[in-house]
PDB file of N, CA, C and O in Angstrom:
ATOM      1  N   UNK A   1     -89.386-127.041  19.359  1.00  0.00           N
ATOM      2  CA  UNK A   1     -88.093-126.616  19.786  1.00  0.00           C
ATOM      3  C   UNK A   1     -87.432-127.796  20.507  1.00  0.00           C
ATOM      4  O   UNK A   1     -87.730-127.990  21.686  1.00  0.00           O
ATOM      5  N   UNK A   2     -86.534-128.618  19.871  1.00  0.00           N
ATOM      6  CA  UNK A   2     -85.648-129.576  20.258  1.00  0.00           C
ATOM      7  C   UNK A   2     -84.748-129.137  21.826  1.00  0.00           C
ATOM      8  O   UNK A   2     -84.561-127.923  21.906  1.00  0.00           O
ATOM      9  N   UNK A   3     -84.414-129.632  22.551  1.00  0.00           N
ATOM     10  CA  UNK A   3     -83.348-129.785  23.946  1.00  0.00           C
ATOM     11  C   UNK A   3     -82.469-130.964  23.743  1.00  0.00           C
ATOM     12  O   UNK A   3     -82.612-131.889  22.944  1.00  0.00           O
ATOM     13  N   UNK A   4     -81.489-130.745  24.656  1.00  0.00           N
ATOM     14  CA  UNK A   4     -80.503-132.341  24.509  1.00  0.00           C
ATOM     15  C   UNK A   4     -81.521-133.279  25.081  1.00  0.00           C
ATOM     16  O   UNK A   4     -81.261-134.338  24.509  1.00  0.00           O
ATOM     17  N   UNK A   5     -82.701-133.530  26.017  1.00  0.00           N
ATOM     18  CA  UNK A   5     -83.263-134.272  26.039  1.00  0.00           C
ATOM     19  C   UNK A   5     -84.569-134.830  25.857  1.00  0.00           C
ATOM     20  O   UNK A   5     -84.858-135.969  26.222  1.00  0.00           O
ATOM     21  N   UNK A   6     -85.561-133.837  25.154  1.00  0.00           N
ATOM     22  CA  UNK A   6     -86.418-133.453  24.931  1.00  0.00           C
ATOM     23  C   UNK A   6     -87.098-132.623  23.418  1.00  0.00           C
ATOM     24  O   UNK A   6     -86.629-132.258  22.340  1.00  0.00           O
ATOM     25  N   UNK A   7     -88.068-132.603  23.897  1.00  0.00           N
ATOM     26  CA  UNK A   7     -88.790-131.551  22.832  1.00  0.00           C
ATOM     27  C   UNK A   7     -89.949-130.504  23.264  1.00  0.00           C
ATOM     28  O   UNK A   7     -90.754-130.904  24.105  1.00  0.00           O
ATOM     29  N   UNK A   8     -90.106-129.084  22.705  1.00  0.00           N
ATOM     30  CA  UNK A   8     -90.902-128.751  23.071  1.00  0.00           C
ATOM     31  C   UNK A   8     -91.968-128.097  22.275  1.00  0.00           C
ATOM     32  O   UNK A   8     -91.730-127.143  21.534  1.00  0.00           O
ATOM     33  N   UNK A   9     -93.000-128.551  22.413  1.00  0.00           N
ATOM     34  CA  UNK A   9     -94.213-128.769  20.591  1.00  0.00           C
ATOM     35  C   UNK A   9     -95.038-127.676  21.636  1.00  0.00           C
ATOM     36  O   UNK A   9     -94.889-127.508  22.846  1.00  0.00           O
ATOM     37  N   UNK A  10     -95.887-127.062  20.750  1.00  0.00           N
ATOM     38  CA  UNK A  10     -96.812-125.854  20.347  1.00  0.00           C
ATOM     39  C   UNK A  10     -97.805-126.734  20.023  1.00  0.00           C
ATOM     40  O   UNK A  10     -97.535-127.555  19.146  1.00  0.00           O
ATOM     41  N   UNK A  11     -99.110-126.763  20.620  1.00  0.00           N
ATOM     42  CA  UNK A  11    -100.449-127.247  20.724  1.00  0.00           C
ATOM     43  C   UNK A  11    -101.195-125.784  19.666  1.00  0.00           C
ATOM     44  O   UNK A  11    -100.685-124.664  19.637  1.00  0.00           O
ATOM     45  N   UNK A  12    -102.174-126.095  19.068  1.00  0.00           N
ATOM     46  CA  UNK A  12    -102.637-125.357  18.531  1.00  0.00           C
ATOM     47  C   UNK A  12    -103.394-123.671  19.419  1.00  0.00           C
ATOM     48  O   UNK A  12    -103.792-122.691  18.790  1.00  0.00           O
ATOM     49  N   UNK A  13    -103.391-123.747  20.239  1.00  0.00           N
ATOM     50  CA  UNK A  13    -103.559-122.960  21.345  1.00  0.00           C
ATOM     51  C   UNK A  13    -102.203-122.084  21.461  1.00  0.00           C
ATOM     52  O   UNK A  13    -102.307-121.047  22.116  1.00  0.00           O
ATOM     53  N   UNK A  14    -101.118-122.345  20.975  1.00  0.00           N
ATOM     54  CA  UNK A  14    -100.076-121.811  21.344  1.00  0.00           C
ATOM     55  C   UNK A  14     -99.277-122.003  22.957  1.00  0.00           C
ATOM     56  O   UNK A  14     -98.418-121.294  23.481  1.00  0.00           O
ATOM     57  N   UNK A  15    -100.093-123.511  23.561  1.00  0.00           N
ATOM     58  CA  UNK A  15     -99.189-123.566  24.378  1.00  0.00           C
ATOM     59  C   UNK A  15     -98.257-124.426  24.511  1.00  0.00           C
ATOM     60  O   UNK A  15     -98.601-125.570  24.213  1.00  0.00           O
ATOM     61  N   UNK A  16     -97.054-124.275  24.897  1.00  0.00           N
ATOM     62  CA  UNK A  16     -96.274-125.840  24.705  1.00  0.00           C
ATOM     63  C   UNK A  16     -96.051-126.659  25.800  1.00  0.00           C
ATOM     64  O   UNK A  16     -96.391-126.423  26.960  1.00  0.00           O
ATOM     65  N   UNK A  17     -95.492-127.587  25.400  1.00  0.00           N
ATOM     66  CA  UNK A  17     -95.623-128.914  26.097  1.00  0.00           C
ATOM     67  C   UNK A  17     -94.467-129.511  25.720  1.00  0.00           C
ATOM     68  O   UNK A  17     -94.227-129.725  24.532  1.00  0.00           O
ATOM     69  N   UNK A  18     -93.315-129.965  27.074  1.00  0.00           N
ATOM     70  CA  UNK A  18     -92.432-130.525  27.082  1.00  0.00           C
ATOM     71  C   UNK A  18     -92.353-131.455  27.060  1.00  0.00           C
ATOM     72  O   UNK A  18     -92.835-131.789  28.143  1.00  0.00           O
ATOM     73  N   UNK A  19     -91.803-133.051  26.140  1.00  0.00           N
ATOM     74  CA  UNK A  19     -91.713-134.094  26.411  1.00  0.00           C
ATOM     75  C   UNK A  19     -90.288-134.550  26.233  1.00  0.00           C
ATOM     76  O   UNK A  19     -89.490-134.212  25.360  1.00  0.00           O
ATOM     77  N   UNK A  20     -90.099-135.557  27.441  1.00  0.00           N
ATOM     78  CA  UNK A  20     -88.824-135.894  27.707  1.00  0.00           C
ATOM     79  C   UNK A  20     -88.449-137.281  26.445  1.00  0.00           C
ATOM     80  O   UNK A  20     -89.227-138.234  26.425  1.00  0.00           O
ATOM     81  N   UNK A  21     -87.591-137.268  25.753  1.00  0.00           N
ATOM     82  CA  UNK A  21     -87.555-138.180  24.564  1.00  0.00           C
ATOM     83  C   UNK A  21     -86.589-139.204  25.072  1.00  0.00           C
ATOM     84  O   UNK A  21     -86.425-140.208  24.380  1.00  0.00           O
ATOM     85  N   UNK A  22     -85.947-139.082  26.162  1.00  0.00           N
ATOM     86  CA  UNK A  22     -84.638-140.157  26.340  1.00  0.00           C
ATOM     87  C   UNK A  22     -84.888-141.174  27.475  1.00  0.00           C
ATOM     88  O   UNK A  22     -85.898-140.973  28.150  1.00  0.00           O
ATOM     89  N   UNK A  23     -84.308-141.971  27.706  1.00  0.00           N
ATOM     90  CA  UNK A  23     -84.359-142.479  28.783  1.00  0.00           C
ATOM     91  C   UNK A  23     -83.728-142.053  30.001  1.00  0.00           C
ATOM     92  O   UNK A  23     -82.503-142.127  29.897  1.00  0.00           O
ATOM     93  N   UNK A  24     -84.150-141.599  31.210  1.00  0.00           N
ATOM     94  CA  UNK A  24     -83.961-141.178  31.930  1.00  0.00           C
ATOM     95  C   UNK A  24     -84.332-140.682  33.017  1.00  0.00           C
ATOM     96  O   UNK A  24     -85.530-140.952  32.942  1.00  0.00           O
ATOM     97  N   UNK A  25     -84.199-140.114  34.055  1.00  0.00           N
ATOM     98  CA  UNK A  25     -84.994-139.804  35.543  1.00  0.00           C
ATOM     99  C   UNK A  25     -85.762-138.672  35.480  1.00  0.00           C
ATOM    100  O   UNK A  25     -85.398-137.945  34.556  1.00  0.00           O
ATOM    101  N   UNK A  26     -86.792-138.195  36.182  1.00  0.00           N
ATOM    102  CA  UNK A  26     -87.236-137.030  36.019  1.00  0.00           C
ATOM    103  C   UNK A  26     -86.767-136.097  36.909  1.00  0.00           C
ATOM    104  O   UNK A  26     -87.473-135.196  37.362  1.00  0.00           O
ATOM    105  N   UNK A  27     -85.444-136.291  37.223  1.00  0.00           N
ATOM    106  CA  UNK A  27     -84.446-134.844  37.507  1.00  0.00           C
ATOM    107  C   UNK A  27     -84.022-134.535  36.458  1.00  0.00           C
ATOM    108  O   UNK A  27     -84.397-133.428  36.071  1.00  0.00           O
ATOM    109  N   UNK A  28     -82.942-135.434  35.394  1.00  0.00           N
ATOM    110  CA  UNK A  28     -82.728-135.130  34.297  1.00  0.00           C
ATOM    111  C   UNK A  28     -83.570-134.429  33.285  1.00  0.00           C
ATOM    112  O   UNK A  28     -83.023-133.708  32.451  1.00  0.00           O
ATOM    113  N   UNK A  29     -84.867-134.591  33.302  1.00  0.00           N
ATOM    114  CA  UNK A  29     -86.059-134.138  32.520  1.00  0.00           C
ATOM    115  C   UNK A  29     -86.653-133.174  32.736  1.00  0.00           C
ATOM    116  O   UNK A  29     -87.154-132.606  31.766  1.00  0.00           O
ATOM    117  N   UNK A  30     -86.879-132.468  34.401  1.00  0.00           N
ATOM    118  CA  UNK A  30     -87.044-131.601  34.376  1.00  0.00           C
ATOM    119  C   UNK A  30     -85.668-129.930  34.604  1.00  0.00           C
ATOM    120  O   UNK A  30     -85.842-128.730  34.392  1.00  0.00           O
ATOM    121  N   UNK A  31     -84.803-130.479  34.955  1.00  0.00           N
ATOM    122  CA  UNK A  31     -83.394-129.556  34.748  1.00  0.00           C
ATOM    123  C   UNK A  31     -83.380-129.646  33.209  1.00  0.00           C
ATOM    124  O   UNK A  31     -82.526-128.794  32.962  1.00  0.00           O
ATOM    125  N   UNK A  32     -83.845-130.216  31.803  1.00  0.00           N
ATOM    126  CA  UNK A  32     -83.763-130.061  30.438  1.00  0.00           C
ATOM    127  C   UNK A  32     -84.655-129.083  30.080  1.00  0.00           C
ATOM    128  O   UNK A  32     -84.439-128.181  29.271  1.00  0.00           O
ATOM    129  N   UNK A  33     -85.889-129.323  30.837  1.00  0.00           N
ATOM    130  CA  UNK A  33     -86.956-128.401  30.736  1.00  0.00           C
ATOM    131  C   UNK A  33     -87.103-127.246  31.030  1.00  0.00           C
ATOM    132  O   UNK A  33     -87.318-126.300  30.272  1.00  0.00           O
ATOM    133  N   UNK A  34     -86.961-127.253  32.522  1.00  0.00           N
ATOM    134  CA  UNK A  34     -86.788-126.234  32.805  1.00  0.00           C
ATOM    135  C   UNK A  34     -85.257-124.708  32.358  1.00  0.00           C
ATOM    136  O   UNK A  34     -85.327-123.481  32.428  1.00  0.00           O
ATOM    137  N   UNK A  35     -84.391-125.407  32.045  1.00  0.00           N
ATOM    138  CA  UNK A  35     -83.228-124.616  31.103  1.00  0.00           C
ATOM    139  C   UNK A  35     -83.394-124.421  29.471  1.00  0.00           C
ATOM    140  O   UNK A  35     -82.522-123.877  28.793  1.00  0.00           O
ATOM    141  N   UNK A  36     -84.572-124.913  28.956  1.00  0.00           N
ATOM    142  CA  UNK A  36     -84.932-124.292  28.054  1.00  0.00           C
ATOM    143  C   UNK A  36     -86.162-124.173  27.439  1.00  0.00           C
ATOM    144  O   UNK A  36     -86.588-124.318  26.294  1.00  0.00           O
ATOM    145  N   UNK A  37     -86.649-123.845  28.595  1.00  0.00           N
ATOM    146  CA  UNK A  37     -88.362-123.977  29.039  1.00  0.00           C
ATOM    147  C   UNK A  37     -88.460-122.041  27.603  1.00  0.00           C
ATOM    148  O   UNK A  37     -87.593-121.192  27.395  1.00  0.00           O
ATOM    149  N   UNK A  38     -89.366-122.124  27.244  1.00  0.00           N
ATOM    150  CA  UNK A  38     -89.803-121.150  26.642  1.00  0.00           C
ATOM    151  C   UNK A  38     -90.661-120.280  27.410  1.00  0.00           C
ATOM    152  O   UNK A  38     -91.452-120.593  28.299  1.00  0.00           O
ATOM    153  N   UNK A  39     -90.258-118.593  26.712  1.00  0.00           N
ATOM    154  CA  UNK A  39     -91.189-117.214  27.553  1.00  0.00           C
ATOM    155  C   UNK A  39     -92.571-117.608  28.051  1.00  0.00           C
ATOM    156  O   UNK A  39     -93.085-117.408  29.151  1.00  0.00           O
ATOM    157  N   UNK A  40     -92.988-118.146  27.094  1.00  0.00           N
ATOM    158  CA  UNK A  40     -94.854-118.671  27.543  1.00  0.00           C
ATOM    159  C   UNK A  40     -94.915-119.507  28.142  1.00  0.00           C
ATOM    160  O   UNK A  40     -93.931-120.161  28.487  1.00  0.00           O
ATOM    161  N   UNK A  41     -95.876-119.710  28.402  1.00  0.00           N
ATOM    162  CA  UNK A  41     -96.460-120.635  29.174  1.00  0.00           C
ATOM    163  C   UNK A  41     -96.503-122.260  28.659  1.00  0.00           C
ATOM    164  O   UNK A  41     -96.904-122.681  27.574  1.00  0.00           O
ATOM    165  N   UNK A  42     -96.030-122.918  29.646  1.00  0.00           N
ATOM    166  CA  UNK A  42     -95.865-124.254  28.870  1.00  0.00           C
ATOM    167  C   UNK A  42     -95.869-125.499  30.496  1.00  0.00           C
ATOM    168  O   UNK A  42     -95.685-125.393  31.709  1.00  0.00           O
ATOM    169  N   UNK A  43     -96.188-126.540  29.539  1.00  0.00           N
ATOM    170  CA  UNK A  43     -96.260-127.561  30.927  1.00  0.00           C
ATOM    171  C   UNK A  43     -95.217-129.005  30.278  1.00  0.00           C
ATOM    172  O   UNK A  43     -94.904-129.346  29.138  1.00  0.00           O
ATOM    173  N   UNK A  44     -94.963-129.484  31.452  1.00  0.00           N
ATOM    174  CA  UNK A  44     -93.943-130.471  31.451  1.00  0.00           C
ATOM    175  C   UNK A  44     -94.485-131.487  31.962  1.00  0.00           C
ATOM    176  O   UNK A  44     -94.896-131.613  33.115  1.00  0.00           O
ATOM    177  N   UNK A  45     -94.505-132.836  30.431  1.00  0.00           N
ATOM    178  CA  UNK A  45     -94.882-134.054  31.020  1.00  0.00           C
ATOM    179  C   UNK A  45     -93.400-135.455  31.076  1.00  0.00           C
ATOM    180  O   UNK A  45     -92.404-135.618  30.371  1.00  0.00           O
ATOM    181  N   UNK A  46     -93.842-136.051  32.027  1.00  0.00           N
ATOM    182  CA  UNK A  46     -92.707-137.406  31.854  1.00  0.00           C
ATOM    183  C   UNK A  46     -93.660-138.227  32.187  1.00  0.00           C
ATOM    184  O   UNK A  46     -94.663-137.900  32.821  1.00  0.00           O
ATOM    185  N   UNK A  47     -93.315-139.708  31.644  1.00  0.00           N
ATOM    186  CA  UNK A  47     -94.244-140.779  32.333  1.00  0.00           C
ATOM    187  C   UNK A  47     -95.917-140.891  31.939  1.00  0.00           C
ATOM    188  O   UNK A  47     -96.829-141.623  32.324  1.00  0.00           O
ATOM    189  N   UNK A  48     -95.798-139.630  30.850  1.00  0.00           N
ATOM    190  CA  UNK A  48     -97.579-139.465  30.691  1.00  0.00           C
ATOM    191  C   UNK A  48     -98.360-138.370  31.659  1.00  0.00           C
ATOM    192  O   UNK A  48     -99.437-137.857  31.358  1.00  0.00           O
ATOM    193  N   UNK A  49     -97.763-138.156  32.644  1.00  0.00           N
ATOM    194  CA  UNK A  49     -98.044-137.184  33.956  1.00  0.00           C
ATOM    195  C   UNK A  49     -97.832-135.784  33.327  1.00  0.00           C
ATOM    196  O   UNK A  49     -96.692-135.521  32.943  1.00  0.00           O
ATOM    197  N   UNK A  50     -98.987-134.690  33.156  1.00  0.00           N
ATOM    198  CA  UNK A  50     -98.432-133.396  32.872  1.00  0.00           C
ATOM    199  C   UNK A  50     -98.475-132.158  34.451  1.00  0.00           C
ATOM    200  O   UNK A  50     -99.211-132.547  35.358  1.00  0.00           O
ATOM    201  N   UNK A  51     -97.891-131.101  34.638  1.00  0.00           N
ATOM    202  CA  UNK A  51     -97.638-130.471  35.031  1.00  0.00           C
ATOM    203  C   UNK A  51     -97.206-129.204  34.460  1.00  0.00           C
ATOM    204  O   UNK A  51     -96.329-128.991  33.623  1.00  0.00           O
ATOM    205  N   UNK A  52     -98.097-128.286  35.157  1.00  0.00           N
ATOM    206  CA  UNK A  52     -97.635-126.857  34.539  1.00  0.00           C
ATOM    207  C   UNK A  52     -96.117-126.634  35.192  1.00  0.00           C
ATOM    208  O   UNK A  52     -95.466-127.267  36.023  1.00  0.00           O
ATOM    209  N   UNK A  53     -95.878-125.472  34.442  1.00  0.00           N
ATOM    210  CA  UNK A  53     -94.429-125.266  34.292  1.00  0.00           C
ATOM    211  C   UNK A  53     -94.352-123.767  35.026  1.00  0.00           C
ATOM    212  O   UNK A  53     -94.623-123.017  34.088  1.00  0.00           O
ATOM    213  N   UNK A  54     -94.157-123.038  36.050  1.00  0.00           N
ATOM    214  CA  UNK A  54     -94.645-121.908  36.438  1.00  0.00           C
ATOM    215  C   UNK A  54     -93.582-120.855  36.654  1.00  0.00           C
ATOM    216  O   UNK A  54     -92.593-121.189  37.306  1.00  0.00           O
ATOM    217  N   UNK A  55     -93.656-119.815  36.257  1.00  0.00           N
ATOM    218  CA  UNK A  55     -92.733-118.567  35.867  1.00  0.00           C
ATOM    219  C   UNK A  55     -91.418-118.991  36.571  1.00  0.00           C
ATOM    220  O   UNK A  55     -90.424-119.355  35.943  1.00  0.00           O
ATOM    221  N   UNK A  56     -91.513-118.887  38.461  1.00  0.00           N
ATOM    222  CA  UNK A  56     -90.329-119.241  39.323  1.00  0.00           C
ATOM    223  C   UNK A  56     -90.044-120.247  39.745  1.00  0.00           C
ATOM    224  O   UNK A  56     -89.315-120.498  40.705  1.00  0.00           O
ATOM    225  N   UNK A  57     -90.857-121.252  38.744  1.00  0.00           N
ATOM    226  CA  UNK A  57     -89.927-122.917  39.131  1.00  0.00           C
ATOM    227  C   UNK A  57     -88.970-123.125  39.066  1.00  0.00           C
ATOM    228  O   UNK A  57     -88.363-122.706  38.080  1.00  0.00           O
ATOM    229  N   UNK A  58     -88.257-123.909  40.097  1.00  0.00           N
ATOM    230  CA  UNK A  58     -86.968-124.239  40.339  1.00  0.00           C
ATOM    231  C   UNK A  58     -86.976-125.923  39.870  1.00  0.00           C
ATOM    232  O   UNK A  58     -87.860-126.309  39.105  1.00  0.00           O
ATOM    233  N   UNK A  59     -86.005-126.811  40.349  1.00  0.00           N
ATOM    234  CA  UNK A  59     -86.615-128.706  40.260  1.00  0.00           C
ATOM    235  C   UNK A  59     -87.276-128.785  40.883  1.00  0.00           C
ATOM    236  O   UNK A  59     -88.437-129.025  40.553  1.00  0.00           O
ATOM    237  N   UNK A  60     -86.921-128.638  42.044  1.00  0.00           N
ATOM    238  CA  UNK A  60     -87.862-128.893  43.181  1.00  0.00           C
ATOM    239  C   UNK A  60     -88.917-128.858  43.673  1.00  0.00           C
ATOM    240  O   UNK A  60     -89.407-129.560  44.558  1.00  0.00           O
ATOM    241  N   UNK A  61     -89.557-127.514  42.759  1.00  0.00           N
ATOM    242  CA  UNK A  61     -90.814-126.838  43.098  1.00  0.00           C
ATOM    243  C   UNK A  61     -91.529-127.292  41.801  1.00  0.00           C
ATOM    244  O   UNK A  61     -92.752-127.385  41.903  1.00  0.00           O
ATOM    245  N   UNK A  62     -91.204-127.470  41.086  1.00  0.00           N
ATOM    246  CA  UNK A  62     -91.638-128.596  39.166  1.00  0.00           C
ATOM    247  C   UNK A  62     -91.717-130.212  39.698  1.00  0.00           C
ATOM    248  O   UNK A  62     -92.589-130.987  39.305  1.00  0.00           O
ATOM    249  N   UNK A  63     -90.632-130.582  40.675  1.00  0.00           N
ATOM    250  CA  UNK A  63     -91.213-131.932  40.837  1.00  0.00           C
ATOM    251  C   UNK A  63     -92.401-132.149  41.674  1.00  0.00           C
ATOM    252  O   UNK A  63     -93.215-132.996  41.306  1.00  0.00           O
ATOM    253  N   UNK A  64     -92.678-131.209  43.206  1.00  0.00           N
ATOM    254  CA  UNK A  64     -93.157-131.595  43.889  1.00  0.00           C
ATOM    255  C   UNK A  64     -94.631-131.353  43.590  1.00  0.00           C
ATOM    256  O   UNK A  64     -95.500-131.801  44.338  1.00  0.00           O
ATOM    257  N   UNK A  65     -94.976-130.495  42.263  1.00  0.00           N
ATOM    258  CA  UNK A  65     -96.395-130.467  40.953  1.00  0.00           C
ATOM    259  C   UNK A  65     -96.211-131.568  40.285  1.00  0.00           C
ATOM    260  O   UNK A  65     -97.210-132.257  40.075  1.00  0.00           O
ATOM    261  N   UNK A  66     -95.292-131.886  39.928  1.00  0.00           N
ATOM    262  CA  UNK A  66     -95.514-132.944  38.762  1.00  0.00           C
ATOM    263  C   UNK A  66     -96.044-134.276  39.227  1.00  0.00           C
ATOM    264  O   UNK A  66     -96.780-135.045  38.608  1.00  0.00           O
ATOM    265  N   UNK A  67     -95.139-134.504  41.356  1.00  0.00           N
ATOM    266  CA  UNK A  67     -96.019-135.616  41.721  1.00  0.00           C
ATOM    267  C   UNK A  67     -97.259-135.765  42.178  1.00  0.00           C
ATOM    268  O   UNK A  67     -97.953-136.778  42.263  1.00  0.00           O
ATOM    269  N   UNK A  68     -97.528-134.358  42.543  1.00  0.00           N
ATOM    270  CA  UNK A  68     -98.769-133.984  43.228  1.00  0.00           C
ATOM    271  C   UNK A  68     -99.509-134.110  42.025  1.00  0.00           C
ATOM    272  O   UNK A  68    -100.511-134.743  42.356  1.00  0.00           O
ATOM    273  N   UNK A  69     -99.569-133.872  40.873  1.00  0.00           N
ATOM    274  CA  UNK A  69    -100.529-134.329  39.276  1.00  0.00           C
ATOM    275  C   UNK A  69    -100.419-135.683  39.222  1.00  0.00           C
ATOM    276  O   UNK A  69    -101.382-136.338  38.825  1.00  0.00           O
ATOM    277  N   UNK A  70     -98.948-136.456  39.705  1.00  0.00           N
ATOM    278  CA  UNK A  70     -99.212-137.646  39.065  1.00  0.00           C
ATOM    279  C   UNK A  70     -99.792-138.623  40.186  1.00  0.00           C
ATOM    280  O   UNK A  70    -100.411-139.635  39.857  1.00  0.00           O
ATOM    281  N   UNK A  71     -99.626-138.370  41.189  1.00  0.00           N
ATOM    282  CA  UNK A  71    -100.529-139.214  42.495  1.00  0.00           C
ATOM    283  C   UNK A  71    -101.757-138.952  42.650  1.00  0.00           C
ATOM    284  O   UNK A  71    -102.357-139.552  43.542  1.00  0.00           O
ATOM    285  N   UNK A  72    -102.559-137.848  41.705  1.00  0.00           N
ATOM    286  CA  UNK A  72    -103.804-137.589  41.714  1.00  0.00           C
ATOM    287  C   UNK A  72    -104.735-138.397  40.275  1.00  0.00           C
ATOM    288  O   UNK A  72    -105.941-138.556  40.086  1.00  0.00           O
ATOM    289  N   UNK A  73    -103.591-138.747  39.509  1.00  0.00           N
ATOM    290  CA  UNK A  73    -104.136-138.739  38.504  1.00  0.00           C
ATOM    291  C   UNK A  73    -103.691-140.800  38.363  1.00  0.00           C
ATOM    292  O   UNK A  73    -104.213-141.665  37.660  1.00  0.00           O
ATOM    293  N   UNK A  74    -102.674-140.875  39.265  1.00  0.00           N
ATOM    294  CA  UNK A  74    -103.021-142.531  39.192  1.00  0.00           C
ATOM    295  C   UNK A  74    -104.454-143.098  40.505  1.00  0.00           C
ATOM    296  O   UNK A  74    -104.952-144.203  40.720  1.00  0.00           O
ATOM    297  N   UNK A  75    -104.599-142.286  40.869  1.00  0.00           N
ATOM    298  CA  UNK A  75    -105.970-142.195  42.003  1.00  0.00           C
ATOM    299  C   UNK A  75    -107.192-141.987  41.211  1.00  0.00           C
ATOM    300  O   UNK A  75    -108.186-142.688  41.400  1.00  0.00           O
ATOM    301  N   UNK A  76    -107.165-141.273  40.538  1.00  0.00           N
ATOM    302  CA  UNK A  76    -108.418-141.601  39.692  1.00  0.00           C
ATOM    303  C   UNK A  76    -109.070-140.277  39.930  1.00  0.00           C
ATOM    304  O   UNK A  76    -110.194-140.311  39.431  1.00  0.00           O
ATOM    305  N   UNK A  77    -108.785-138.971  40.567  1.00  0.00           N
ATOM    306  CA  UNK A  77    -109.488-138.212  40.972  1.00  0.00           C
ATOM    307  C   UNK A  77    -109.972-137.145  40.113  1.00  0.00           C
ATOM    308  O   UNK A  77    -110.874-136.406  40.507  1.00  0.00           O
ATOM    309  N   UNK A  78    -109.263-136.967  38.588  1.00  0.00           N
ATOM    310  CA  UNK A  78    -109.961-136.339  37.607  1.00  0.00           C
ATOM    311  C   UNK A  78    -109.568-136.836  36.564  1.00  0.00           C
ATOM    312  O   UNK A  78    -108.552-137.521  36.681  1.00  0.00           O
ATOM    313  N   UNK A  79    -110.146-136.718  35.223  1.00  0.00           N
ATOM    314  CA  UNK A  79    -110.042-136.885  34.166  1.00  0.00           C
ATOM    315  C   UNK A  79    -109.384-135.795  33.016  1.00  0.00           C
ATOM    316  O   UNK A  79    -109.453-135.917  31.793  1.00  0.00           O
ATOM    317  N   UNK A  80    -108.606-134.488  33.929  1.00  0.00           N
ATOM    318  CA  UNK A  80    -107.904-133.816  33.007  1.00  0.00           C
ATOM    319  C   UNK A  80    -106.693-134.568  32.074  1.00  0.00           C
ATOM    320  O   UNK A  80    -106.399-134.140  30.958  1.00  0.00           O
ATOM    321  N   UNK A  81    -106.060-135.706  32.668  1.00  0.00           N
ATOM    322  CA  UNK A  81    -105.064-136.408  31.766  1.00  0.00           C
ATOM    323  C   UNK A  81    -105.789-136.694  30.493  1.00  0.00           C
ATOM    324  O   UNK A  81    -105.212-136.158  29.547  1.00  0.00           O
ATOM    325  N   UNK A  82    -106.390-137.067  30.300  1.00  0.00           N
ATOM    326  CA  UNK A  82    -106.794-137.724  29.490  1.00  0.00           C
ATOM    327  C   UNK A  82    -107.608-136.370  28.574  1.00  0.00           C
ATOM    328  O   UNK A  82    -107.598-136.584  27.362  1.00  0.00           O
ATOM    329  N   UNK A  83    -108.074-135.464  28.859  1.00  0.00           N
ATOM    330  CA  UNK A  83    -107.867-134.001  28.415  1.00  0.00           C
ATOM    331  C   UNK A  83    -107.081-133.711  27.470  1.00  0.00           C
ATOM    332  O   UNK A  83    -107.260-133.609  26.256  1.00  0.00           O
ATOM    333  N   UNK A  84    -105.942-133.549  28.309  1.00  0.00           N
ATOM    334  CA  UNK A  84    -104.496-133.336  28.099  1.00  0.00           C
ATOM    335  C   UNK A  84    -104.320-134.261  26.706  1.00  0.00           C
ATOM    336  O   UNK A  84    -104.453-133.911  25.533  1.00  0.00           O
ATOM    337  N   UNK A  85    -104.033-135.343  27.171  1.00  0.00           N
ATOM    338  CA  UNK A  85    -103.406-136.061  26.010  1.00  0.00           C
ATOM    339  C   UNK A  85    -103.996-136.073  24.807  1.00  0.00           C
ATOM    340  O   UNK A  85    -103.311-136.243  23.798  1.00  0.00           O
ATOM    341  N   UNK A  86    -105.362-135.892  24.742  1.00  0.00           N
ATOM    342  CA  UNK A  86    -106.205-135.242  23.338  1.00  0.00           C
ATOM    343  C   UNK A  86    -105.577-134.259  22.708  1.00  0.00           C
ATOM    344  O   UNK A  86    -105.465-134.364  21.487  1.00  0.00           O
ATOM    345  N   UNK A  87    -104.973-132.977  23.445  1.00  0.00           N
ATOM    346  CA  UNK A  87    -104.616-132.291  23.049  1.00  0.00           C
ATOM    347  C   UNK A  87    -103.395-132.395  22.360  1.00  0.00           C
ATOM    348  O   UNK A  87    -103.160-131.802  21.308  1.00  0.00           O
ATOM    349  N   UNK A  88    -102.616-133.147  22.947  1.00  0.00           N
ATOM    350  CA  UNK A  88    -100.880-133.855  22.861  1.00  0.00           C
ATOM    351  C   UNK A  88    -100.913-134.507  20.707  1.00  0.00           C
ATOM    352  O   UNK A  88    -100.102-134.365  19.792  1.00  0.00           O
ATOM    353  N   UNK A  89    -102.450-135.257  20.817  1.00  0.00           N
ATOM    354  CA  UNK A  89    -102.192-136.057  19.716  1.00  0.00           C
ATOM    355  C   UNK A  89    -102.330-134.704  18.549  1.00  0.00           C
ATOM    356  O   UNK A  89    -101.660-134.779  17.518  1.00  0.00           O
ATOM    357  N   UNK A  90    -103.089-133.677  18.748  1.00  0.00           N
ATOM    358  CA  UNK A  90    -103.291-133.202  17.322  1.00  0.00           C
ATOM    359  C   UNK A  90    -102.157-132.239  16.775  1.00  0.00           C
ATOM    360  O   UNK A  90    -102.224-131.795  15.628  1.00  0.00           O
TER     361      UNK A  90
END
């Protein structure tokens, strides 16, 4: 499912996953996302960084997950990215 700035792909699991396609900030990316975020469950990556996407997210409350994933995950403290992005390629 295409957005003006983005896309949002269906993993074989049926969950999706937002990626931001343009150049741009991740306010822009997540206000794209989140306005046409789909009924299910789905997570929002920029930068390579994923983050779930959660029923009453607002920006604010989507960014301050998305940095809290991405300051954990340039720290080295788990190996779900790399999880993740397995999943991203098939």
């Amino acid at each position: 499912m295409r957005t003006e700035l983005g896309e949002f792909k269906r993993d074989r699991s049926g969950l999706f996953h937002y990626c931001f396609k343009e150049i741009g900030t991740i306010d822009s990316a997540i206000k794209d996302a989140l306005a046409n975020r789909p009924k299910s469950a789905a997570w929002f990556w920029f930068n390579g960084t994923p983050a779930p996407i959660e029923k009453n997210d607002g920006p604010e409350s989507l960014f301050r997950r998305w940095n809290e994933w991405r300051t954990q995950c340039q720290n080295g403290s788990y190996n779900l990215l790399e999880v993740l992005q397995g999943l991203m390629k098939d």
